[in-house]
C-alpha positions in Angstrom: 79.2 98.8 126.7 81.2 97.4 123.8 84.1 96.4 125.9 82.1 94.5 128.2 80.2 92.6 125.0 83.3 91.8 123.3 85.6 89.1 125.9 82.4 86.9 126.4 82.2 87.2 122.6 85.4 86.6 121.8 85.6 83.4 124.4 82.3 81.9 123.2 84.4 82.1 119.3 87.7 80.2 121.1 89.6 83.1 121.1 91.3 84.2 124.0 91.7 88.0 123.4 90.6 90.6 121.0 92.3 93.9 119.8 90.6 96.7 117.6 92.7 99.2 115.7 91.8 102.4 114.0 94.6 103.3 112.0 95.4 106.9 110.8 98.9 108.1 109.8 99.4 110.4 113.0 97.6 108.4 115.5 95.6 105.3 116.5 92.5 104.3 118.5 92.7 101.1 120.6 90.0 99.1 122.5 91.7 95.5 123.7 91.7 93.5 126.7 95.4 92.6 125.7 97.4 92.5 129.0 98.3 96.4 129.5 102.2 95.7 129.5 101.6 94.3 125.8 99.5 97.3 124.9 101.9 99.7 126.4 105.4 98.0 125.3 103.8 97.8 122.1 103.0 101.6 121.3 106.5 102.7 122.9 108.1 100.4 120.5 106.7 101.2 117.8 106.0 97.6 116.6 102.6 98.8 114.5 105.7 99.6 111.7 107.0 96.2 111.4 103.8 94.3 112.9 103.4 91.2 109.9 99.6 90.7 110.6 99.2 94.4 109.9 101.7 94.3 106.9 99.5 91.5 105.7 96.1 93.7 107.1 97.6 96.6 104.2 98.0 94.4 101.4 95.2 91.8 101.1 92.4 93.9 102.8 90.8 90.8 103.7 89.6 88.7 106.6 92.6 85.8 107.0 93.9 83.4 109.7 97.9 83.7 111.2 100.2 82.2 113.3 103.7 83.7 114.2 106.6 81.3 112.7 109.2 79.6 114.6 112.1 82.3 115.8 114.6 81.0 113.5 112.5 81.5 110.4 111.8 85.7 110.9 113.3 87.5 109.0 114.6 90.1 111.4 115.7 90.5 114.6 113.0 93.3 115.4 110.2 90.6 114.2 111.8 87.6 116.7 111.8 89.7 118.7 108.2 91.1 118.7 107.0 87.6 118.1 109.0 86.0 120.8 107.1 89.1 123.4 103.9 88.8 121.8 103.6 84.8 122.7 104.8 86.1 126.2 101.4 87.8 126.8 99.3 84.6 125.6 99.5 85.8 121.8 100.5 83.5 118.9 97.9 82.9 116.1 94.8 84.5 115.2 92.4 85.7 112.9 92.4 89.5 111.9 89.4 91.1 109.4 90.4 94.4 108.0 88.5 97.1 106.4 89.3 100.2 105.0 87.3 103.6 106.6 87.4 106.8 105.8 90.2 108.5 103.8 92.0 105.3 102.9 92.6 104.5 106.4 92.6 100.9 108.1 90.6 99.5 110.7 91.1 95.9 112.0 89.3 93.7 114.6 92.1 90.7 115.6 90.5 87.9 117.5 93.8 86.3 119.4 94.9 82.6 121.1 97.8 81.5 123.0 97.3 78.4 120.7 100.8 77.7 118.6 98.2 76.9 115.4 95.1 78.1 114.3 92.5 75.4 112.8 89.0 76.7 111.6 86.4 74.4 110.6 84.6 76.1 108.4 86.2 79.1 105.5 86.1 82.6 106.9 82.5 84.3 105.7 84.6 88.1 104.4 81.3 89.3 103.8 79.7 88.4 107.8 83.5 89.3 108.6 84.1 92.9 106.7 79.8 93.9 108.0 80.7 92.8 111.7 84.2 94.8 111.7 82.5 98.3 109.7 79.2 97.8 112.4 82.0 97.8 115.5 83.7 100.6 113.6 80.4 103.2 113.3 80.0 102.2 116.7 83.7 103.2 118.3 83.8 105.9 116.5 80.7 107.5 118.5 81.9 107.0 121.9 86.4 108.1 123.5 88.0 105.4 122.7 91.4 105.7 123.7 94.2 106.9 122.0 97.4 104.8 122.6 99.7 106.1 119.7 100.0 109.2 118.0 102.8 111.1 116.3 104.5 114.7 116.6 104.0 116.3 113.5 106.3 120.0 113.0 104.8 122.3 110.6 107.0 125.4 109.6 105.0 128.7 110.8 104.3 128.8 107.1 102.8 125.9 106.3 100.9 126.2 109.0 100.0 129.7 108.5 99.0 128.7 104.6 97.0 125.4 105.8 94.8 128.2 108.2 93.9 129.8 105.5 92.9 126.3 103.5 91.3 125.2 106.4 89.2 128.4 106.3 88.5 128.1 102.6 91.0 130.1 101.1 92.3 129.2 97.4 96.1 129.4 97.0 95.2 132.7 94.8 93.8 133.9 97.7 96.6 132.8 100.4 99.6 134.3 98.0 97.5 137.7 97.7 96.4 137.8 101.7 100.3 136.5 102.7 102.0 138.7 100.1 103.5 135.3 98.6 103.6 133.9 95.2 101.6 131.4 93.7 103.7 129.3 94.0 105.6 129.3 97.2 102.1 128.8 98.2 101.7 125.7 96.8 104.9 125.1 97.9 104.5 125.4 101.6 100.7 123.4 100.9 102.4 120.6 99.3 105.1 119.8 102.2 102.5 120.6 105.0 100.8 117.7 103.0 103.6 115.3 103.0 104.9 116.0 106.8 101.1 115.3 107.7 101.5 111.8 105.5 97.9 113.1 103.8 96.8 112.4 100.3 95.1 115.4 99.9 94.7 119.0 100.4 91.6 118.5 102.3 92.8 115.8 104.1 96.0 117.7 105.7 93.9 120.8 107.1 91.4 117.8 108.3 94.3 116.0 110.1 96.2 119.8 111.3 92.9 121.0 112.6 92.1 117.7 114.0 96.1 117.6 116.4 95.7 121.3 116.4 98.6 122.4 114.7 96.4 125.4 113.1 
């Protein structure tokens, strides 16, 4: 087992805890040996919106080292105050090696310490880094891992109705004829389905409505 592989791992690195994240706009996929009051006072707060290592995750897309500042130099109170919880639970630097999956979506392998500093001796290998993080995601994403976050998404009976009839191959000719709607209300109805489900594509919103069964 992968959970039982990864603390003796992690220890052997100098690392006192890991966290894995699969990242999707509605939900995410956790496996961590975080203390569960972290885990679960994390998801209920939300703090994956305002989390700086994954802000940083988003817009470098590469392996990179972190520490969380001194309280009186973050920014907001939200971020002293996640920071000032997080070190709490033995969590204050790390090093966290993103990759992007499927779809656009993010999935990121933090190695964590209770150290105030983080000190590597030798540069950070991104290619060892991104193959080790992609290897750990193919194998996740074969076996339940669990789902600590996801979000409630309300689809209008028709959006949903016209995303059925996507999902089932349907052009939007064909939905306006079947539905006795125009063209374009159709596309209408498509296009906000596709925003509430934060998608980037057609395909990609039935995937996701299918998916939380909303359709």
């Amino acid at each position: 087992m992968l959970k039982d592989a990864l603390p003796p791992l992690v220890q052997e690195l100098g690392f006192d805890s890991y966290a894995y994240l699969y990242m999707e706009p509605a939900r995410v996929n956790a496996v961590s040996n975080y203390a569960p009051e972290w885990q679960d006072r994390y998801f209920a707060a939300k703090y994956r919106h305002i989390d700086p290592v994954i802000q940083t995750a988003n817009s470098i897309m590469r392996a990179f080292t972190w520490a969380a500042p001194s309280l009186r130099d973050c920014k907001t109170k939200e971020i002293r105050r996640f920071y000032s919880e997080a070190a709490a639970f033995g969590i204050q630097s790390g090093i966290s090696i993103p990759v992007r999956t499927a779809c656009g979506h993010m999935s990121m392998l933090t190695l964590a310490t209770n150290k105030p500093s983080l000190s590597l001796d030798t540069d950070i290998d991104q290619i060892a880094a991104v193959t080790a993080v992609t290897y750990l995601h193919a194998k996740l994403e074969t076996r339940n891992t669990q789902l600590t976050d996801q979000v409630s998404f309300k689809l209008t009976a028709r959006q949903a109705v016209c995303l059925k009839w996507s999902a089932e191959g349907k052009s939007m000719k064909d939905i306006a004829a079947i539905e006795n709607m125009s063209f374009a209300t159709v596309n209408f109805h498509l296009n906000n389905a596709r925003k509430i489900l934060h998608a980037s594509s057609l395909a990609q919103a039935t995937a996701l409505a299918t998916r939380l069964g909303l359709i």
